[in-house]
C-alpha positions as CSV (number, residue, x, y, z in Angstrom):
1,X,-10.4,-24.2,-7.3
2,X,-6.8,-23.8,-6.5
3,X,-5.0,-20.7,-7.0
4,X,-2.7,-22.6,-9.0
5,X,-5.8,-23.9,-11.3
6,X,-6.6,-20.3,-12.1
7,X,-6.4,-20.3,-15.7
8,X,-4.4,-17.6,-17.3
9,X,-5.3,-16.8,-20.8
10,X,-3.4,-14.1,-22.9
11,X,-6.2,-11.8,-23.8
12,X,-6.5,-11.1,-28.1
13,X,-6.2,-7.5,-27.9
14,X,-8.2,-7.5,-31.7
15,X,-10.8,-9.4,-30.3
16,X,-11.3,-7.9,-26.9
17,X,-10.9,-4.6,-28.5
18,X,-14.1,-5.8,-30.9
19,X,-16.6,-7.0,-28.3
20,X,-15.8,-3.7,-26.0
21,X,-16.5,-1.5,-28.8
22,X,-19.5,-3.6,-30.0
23,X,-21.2,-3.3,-26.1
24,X,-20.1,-0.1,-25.7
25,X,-22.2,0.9,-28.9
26,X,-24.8,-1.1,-27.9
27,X,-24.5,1.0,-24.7
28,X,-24.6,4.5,-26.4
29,X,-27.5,3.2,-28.9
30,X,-29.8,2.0,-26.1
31,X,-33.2,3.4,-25.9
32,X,-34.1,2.1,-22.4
33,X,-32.2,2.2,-19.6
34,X,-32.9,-1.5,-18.9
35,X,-31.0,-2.2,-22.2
36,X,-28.2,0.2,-21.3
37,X,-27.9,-1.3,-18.2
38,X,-27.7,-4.7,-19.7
39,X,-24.7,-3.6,-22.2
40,X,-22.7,-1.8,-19.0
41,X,-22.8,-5.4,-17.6
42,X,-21.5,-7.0,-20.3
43,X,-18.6,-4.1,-20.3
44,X,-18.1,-4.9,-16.9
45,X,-17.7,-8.8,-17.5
46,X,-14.8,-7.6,-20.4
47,X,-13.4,-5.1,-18.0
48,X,-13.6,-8.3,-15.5
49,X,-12.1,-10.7,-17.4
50,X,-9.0,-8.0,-18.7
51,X,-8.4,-7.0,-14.8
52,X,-8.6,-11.1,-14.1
53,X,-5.6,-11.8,-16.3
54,X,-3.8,-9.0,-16.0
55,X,-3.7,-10.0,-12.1
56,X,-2.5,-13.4,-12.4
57,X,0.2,-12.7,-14.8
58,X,1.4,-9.6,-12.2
59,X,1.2,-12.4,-9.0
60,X,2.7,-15.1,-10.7
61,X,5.5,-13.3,-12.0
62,X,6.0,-11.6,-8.6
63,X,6.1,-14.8,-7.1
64,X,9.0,-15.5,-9.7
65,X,10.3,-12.8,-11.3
66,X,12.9,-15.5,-13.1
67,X,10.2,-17.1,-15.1
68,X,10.7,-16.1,-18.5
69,X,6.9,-16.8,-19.2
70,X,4.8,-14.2,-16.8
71,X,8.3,-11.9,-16.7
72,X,6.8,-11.8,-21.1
73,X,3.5,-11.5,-19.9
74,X,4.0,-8.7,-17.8
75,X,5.4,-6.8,-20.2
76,X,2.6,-7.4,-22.7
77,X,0.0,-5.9,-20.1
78,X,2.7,-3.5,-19.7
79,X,2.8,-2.4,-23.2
80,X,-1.5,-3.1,-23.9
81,X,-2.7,-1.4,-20.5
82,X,-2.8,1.9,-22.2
83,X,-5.1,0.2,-24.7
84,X,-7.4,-1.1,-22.0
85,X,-7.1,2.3,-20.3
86,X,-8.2,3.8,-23.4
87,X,-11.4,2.0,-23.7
88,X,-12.2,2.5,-20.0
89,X,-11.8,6.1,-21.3
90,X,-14.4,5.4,-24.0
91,X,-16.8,3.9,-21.4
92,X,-16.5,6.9,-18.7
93,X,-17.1,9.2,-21.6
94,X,-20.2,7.7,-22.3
95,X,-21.3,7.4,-19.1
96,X,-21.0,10.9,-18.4
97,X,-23.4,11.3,-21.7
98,X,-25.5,8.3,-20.8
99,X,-29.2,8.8,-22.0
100,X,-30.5,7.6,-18.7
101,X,-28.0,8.8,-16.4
102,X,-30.3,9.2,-13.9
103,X,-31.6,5.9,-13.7
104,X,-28.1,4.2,-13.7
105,X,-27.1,6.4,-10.7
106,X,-29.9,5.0,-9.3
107,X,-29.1,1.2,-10.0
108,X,-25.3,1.6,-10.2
109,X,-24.6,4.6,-7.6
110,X,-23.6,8.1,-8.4
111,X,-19.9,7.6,-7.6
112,X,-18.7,5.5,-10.5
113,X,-20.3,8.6,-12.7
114,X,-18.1,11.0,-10.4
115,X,-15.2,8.5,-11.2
116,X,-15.6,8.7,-14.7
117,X,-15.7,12.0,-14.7
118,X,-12.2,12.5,-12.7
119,X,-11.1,9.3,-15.0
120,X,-11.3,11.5,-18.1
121,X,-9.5,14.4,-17.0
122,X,-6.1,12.1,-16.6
123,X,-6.5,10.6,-20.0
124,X,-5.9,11.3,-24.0
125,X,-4.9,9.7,-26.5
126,X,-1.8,11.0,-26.8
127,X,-0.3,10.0,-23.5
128,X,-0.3,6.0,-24.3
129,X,3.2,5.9,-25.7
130,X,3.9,7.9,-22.5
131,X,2.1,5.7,-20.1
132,X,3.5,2.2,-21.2
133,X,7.0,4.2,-20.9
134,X,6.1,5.1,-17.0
135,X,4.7,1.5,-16.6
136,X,8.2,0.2,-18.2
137,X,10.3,2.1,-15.7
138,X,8.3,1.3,-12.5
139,X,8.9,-2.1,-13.0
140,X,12.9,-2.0,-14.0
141,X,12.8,-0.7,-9.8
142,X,11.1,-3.4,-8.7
143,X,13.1,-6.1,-11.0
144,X,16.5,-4.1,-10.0
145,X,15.3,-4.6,-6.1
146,X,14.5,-8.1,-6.6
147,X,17.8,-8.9,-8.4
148,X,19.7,-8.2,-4.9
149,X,21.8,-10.7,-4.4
150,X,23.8,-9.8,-1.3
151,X,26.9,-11.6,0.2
152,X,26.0,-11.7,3.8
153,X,27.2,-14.4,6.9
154,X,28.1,-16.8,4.5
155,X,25.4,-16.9,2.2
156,X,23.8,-14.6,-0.7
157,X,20.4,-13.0,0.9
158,X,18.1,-10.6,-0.9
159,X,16.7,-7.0,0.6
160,X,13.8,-9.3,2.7
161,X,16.3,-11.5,4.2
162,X,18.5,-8.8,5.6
163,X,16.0,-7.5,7.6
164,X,16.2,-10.0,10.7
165,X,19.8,-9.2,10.8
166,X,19.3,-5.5,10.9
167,X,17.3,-6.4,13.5
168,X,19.8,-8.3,15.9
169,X,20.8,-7.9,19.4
170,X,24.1,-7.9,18.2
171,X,25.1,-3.9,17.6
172,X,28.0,-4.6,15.3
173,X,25.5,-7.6,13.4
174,X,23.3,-4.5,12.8
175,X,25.8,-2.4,11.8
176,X,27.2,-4.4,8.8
177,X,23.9,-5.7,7.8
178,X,22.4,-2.1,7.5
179,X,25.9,-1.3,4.8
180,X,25.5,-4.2,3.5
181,X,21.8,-3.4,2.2
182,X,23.1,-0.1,1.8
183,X,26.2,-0.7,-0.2
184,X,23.7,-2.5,-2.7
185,X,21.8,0.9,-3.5
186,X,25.3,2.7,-3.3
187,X,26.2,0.6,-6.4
188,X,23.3,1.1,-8.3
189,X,22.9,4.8,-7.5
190,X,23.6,6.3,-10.9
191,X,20.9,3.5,-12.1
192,X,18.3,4.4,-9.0
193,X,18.9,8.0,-10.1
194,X,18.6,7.6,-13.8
195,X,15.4,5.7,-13.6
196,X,13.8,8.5,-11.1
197,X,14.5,11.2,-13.3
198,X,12.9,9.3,-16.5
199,X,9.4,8.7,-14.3
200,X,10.2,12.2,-12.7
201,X,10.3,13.6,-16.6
202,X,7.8,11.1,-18.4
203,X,5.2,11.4,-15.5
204,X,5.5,15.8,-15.8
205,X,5.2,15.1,-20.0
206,X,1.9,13.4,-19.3
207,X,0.4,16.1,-16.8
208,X,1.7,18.7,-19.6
209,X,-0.1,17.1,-22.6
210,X,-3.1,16.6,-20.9
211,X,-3.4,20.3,-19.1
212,X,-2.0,20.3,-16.3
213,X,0.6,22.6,-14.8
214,X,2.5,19.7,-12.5
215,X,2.3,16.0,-12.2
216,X,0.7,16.5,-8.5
217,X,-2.3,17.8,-10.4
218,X,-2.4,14.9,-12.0
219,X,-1.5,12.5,-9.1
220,X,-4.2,13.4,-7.2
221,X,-6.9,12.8,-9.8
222,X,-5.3,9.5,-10.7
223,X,-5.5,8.1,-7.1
224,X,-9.2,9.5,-6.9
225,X,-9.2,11.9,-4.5
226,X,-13.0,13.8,-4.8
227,X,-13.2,15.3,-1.1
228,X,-9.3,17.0,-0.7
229,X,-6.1,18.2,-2.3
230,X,-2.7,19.4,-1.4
231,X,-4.0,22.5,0.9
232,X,-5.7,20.1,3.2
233,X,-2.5,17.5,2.9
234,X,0.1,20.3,3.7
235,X,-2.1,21.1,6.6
236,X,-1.7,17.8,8.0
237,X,1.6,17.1,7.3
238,X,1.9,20.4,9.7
239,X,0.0,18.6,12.5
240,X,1.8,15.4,12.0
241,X,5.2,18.3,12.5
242,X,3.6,19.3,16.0
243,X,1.8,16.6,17.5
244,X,3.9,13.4,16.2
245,X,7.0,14.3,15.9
246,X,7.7,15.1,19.6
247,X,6.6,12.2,21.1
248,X,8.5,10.5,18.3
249,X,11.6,11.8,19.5
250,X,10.6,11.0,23.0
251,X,10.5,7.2,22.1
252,X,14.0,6.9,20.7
253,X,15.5,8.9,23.6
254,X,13.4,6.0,25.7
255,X,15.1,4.0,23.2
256,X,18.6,5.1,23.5
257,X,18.1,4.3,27.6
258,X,16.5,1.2,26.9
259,X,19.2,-0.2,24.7
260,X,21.8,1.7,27.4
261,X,24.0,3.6,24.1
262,X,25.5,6.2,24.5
263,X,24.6,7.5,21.0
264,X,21.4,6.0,18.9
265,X,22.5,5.7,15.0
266,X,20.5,4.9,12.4
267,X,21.6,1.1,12.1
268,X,20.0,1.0,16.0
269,X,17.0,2.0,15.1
270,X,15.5,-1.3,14.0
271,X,16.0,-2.8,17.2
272,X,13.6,-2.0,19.5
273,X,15.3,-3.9,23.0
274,X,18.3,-5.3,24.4
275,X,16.7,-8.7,25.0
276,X,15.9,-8.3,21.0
277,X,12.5,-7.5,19.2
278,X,9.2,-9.5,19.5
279,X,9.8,-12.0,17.2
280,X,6.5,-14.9,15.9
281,X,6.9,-18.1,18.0
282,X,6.9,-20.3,15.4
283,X,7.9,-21.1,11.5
284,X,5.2,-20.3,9.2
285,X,2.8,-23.1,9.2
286,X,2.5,-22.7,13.0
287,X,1.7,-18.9,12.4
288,X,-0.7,-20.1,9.8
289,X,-2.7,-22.3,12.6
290,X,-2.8,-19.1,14.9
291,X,-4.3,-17.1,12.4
292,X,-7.1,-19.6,11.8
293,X,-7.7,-20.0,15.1
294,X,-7.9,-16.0,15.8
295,X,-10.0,-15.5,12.8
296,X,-12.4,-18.6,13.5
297,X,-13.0,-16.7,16.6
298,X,-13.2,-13.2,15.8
299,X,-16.2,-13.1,13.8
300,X,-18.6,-16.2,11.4
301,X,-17.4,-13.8,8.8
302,X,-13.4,-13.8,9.4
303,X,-13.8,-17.1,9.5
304,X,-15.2,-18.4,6.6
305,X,-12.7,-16.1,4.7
306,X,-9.5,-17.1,6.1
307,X,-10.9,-20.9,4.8
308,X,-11.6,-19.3,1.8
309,X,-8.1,-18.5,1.8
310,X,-6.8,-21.1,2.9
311,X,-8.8,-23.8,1.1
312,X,-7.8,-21.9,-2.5
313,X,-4.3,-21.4,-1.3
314,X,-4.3,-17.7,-2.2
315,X,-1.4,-17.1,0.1
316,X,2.0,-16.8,-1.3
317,X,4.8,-15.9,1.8
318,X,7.4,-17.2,2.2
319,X,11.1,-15.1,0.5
320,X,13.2,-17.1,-2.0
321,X,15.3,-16.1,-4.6
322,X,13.8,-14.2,-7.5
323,X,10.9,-13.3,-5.6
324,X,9.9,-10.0,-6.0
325,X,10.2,-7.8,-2.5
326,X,7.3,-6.6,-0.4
327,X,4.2,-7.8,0.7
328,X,0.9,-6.3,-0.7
329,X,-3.0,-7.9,-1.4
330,X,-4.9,-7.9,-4.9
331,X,-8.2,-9.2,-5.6
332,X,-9.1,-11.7,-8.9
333,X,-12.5,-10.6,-10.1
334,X,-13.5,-14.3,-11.8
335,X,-12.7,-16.3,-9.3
336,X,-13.6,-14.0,-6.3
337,X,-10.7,-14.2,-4.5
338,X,-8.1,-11.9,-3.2
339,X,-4.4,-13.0,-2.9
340,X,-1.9,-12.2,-0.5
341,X,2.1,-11.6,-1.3
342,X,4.2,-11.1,1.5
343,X,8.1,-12.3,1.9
344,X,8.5,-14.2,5.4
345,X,11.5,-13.5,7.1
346,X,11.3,-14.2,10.8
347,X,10.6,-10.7,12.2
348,X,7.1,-9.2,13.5
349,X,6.2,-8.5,10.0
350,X,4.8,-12.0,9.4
351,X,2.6,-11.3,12.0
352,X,1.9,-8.0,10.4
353,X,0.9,-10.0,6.7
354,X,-1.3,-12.2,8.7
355,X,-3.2,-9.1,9.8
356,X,-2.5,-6.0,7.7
357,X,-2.9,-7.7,4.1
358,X,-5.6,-10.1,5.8
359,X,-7.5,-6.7,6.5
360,X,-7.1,-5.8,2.6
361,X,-8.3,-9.2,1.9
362,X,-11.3,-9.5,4.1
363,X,-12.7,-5.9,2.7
364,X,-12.4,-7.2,-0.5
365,X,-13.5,-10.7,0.2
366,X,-16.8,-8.5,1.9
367,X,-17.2,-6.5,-1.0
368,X,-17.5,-9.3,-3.6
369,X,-20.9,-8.8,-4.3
370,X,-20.8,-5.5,-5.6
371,X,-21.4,-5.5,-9.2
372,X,-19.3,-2.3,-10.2
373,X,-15.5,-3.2,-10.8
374,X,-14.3,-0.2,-9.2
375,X,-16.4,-0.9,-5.8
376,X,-14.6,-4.0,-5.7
377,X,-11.8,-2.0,-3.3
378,X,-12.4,0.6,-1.2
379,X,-10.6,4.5,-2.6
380,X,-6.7,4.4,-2.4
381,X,-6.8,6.3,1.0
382,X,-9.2,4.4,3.0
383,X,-8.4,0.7,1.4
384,X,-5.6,1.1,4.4
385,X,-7.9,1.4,6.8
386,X,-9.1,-1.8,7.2
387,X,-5.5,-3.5,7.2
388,X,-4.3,-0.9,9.9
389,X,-7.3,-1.6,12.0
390,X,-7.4,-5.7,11.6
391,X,-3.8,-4.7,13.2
392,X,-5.6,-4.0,16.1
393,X,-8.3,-5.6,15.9
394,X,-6.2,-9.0,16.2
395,X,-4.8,-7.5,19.6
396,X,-6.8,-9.9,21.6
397,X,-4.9,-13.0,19.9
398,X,-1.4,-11.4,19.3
399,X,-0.5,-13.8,22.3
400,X,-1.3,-16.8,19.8
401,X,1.6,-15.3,17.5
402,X,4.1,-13.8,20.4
403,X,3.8,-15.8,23.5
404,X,6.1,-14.1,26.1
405,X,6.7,-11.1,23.4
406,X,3.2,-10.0,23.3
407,X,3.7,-7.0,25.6
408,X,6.9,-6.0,23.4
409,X,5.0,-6.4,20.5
410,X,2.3,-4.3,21.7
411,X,4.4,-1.4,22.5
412,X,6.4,-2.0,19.1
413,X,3.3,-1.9,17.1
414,X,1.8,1.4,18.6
415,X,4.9,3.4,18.7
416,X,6.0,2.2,15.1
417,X,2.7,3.3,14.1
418,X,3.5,7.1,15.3
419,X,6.7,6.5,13.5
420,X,4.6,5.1,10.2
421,X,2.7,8.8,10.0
422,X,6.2,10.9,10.1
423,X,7.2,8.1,7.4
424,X,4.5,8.6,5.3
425,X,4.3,12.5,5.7
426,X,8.0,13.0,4.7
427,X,8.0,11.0,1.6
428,X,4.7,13.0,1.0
429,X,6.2,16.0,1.3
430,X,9.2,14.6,-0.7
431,X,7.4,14.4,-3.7
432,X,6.0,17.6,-3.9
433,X,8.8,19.5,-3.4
434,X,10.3,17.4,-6.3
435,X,7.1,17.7,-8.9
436,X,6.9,21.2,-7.9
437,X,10.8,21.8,-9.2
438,X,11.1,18.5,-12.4
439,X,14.0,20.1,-13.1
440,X,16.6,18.8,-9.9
441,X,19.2,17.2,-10.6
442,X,19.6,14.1,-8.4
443,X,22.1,15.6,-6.2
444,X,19.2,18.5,-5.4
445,X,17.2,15.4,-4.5
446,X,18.9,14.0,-2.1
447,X,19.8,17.1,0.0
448,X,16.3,17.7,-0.4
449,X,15.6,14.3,1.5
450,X,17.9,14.5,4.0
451,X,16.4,18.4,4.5
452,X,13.3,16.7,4.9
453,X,15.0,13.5,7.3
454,X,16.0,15.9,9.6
455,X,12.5,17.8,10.2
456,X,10.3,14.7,10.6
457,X,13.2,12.4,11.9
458,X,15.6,14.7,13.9
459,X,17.2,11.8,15.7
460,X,18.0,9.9,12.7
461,X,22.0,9.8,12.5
462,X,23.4,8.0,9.9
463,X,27.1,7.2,11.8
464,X,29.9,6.8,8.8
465,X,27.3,5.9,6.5
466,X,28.0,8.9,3.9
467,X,25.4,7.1,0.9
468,X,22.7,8.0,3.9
469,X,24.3,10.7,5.1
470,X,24.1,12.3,1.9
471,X,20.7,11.7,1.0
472,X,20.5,8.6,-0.8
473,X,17.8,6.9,1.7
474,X,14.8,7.3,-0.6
475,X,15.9,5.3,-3.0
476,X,14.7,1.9,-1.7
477,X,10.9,3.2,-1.0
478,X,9.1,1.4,-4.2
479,X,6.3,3.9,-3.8
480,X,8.2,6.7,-4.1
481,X,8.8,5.3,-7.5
482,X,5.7,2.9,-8.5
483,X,3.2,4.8,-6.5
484,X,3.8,8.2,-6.7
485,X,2.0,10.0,-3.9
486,X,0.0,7.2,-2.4
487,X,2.2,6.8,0.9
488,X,0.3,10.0,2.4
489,X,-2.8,7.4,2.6
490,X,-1.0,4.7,4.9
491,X,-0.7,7.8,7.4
492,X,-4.5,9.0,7.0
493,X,-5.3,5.0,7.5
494,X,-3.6,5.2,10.3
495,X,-4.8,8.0,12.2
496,X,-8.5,6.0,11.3
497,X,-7.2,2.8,12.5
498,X,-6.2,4.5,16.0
499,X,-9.9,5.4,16.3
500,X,-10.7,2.1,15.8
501,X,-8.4,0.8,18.8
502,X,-9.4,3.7,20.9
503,X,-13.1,2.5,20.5
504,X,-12.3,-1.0,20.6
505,X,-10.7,-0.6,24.2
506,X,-14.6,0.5,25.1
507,X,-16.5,-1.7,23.2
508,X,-14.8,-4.4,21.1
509,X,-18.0,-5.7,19.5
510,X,-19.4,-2.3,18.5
511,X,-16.2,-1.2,16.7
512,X,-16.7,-4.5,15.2
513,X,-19.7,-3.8,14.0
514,X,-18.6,-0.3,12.5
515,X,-15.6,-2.0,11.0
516,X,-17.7,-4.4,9.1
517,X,-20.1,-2.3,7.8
518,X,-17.0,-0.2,6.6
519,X,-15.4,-3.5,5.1
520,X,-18.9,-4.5,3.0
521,X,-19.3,-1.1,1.9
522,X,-16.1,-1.5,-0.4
523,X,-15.2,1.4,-2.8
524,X,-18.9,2.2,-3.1
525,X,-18.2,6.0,-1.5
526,X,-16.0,8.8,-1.2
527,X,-13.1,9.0,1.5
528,X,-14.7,11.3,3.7
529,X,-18.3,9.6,3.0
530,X,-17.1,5.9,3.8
531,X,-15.3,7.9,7.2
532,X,-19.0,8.8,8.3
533,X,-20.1,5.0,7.4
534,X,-17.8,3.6,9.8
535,X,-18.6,6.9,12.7
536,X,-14.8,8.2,12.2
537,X,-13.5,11.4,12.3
538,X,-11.9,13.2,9.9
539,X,-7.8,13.0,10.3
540,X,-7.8,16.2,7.9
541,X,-9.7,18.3,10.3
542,X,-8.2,20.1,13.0
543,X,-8.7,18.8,16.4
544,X,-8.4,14.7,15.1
545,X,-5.0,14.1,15.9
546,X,-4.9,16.5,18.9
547,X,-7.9,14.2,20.4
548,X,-7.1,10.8,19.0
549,X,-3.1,10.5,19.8
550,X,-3.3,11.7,23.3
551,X,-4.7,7.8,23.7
552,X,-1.7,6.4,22.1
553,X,0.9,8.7,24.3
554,X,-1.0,7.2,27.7
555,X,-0.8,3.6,26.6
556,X,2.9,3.9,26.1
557,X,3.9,5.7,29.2
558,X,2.2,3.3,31.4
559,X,4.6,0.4,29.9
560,X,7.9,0.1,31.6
561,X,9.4,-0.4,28.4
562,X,13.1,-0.4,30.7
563,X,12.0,-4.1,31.7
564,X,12.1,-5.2,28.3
């Protein structure tokens, strides 16, 4: 069956409501763990069939954020998630009174009991009002981002088709696409500010009512993080300061020569040569042919999942008007199939989609068969491991996609990965300092950010730019407001995904095979636990990054990026 075949059903919240609580005291009642194994499967098939619809209606209205239809639907998951969210609660708290415990740990595994656990420390009853109000506000950003309509060479482009202008040759090109995207946010600043500052305020109410000092607290028990918290993070983030950071600044100074300027502003940035970027040979079906062709090669089991992908058409990529922004992967539990979003716009980051989200997909496509919803994916932090590493583990086809770029692109794509970790460090750090303090006003915020530019990014200049200048950057980073606090685990990935090339220079089939193993494993185990599955090192320890970049820093200095 077709993606477009996939039959979306509003759920009856009465009835779906009725059978959960009917299982779930068939659940509690049982007096054999055979029989209260059978009832947590039938929770599982509700819990299923919920997540099943809720995803469709999220892609499809995505995929058109105009259509009146799923744009209604969305908002009715939007207001009844709390509900469902409340009878997950219902279900973790008996699990963690199960009469056979023991014996389900056995069948089931003893993480999803661990998960419960965490689950009902971030929930009460009465947060729902609060919840469906945070859920409301994340997605006014993303429709506000999507509505860009921006007057641009002629024609009226949205945020994903500025970037291949941004990206041109042409300095002064550059220049006025990078205030034309910029005068967009400058307009709807009060709007941008207004809507943080409810989520900033709504999100600390929630962590309040349910015991907890700040909203970090809560953050990092919602994104399921058993093995560390903030004291290991900060210690990072001050690795990432001493180890990344310099030979990040090294590479734009290579840059500035490179691109001969006499001074590197922001709006230069984006290009990374004179002769312009690495750009995909090809529109998007001929990128599509590569990618079969890579993945029929790279493995029996890449290939029978690109097909799979293929043959259901559960690829959406290509920008168009109403279309949300970004690019991400999600997975459809009753039809088994993942789904990748991704907005085409001529730069290297079709290439990316065709490997990053195609790593999301093929861990989740691996992981089908487990039985527990929540092992479907892999934990927040390490789900970005196997997208950052299919990166590199398409390396060995990128000439398929690049032809006479594939050198540039290979530089690009190792260097922009350093860059990726300060990224995702600084918007880390971000939102700590701004849970720690609720109270900023958004004028605090933004000299905040640029406080924070400045120490990860010291060569970022922002030219007569004074919206940047002044701060006002963050305010395009949809995870800063939809996600809060899950950019730090792009960075983590990353460092993991590093490993992988480093390995995969030595022995390409072997880090396969530890890849793989990673992939199948799914959500099944803790960060740190599925880390020793796939033989990598911790990125949290000290010692990882000092050992792993070094690798990195020696690949780039032996390009002559000058001939570029």
């Amino acid at each position: 069956m077709r993606f477009e075949d996939f039959k979306y059903e509003r759920p009856n919240m009465e009835t779906f409501k009725s059978d959960f609580t009917k299982a779930l005291e068939t659940f509690t009642n049982a007096e054999a763990a055979d029989k209260q194994e059978k009832a947590m499967d039938e929770i599982n098939r509700l819990r299923f069939d919920f997540n099943t619809m809720s995803t469709l209606a999220s892609i499809r209205n995505s995929i058109d954020t105009r259509d009146e239809f799923y744009d209604a639907e969305k908002q009715f998951f939007n207001k009844n998630s709390p509900i469902f969210s409340q009878l997950n609660n219902q279900f973790y708290k008996a699990l963690s009174e199960a009469k056979f415990k023991t014996e389900l740990m056995e069948r089931k595994g003893k993480l999803l009991f661990e998960q419960a656990e965490q689950s009902l420390r971030t929930f009460a009853d009465s947060i729902m009002d609060d919840l469906g109000e945070e859920n409301r506000l994340s997605n006014e950003h993303q429709k506000l981002l999507a509505s860009a309509e921006i007057e641009f060479e002629g024609e009226t482009r949205n945020l994903s088709q500025m970037a291949p202008f941004a990206q041109s040759a042409e300095r002064s090109m550059r220049k006025r696409a990078s205030k034309a995207a910029s005068n967009f946010f400058k307009e709807h600043e009060e709007t941008l500010d207004k809507l943080y500052d409810d989520l900033v305020k709504v999100r600390t109410t929630i962590a309040n009512k349910i015991g907890y000092e700040t909203f970090t607290e809560l953050a990092y028990e919602r994104l399921g993080r058993l093995d560390y918290g903030p004291k290991e993070v900060a210690n990072y983030r001050k690795q990432v300061e001493e180890i990344i950071v310099p030979i990040n600044t090294e590479l734009s100074k290579r840059k500035q020569a490179r691109l001969e300027l006499d001074e590197l502003w922001h709006y230069d940035l984006p290009l990374d040569y004179k002769s312009g970027n690495a750009t995909p040979k090809g529109d998007k079906d001929t990128l599509i042919k590569a990618a079969k062709v890579m993945y029929d090669e790279m493995s029996k089991e890449t290939s029978e999942f690109f097909n799979v992908m293929l043959d259901r058409n559960l690829m959406d990529l290509e920008s168009k008007k109403g279309k949300a922004g970004g690019g991400y992967c999600t997975f459809i539990p009753n039809y088994d199939s993942p789904f990748i979003f991704a907005n085409f716009n001529g730069t290297k980051h079709d290439v990316d989609v065709l490997t990053h989200e195609a790593g999301h997909a093929f861990q989740m496509y691996s992981s089908r068969h487990h039985e527990v919803p929540e092992y479907l994916m892999a934990t927040m932090e390490a789900s970005e491991i196997h997208s950052m590493s299919m990166e590199f583990f398409a390396w060995p086809w990128i000439d398929k996609f690049f032809k006479e770029d594939t050198d540039k692109y290979k530089f690009s794509h190792l260097s922009q990965a350093l860059m990726l970790i300060t990224y995702g460090v600084s918007i880390d750090e971000f939102q700590h300092e701004v849970y720690a303090k609720p109270s900023m006003t958004p004028k605090e915020r933004r000299e905040l950010w640029r406080s924070i530019e400045k120490k990860y990014f010291p060569y970022r200049k922002y030219d007569d730019d004074q919206y940047l200048e002044s701060g006002g950057g963050w305010h395009r980073i949809m995870h800063i407001f939809a996600v809060p606090f899950y950019m730090i685990d792009y960075t983590l990935a990353q460092v993991c995904a590093f490993q992988f090339w480093v390995k995969s220079q030595k022995d390409y089939d072997k880090a396969w095979e530890d890849y793989l193993r990673l992939c199948k494993t799914g959500g099944s185990k803790t960060f740190l636990n599925l880390l020793d599955v796939a033989n990598l090192e911790n990125p949290f320890a000290d010692g990882t990054l000092e050992k792993t970049v070094p690798h990195i820093k020696a690949y780039l200095d032996k390009v002559d990026d000058s001939s570029f």
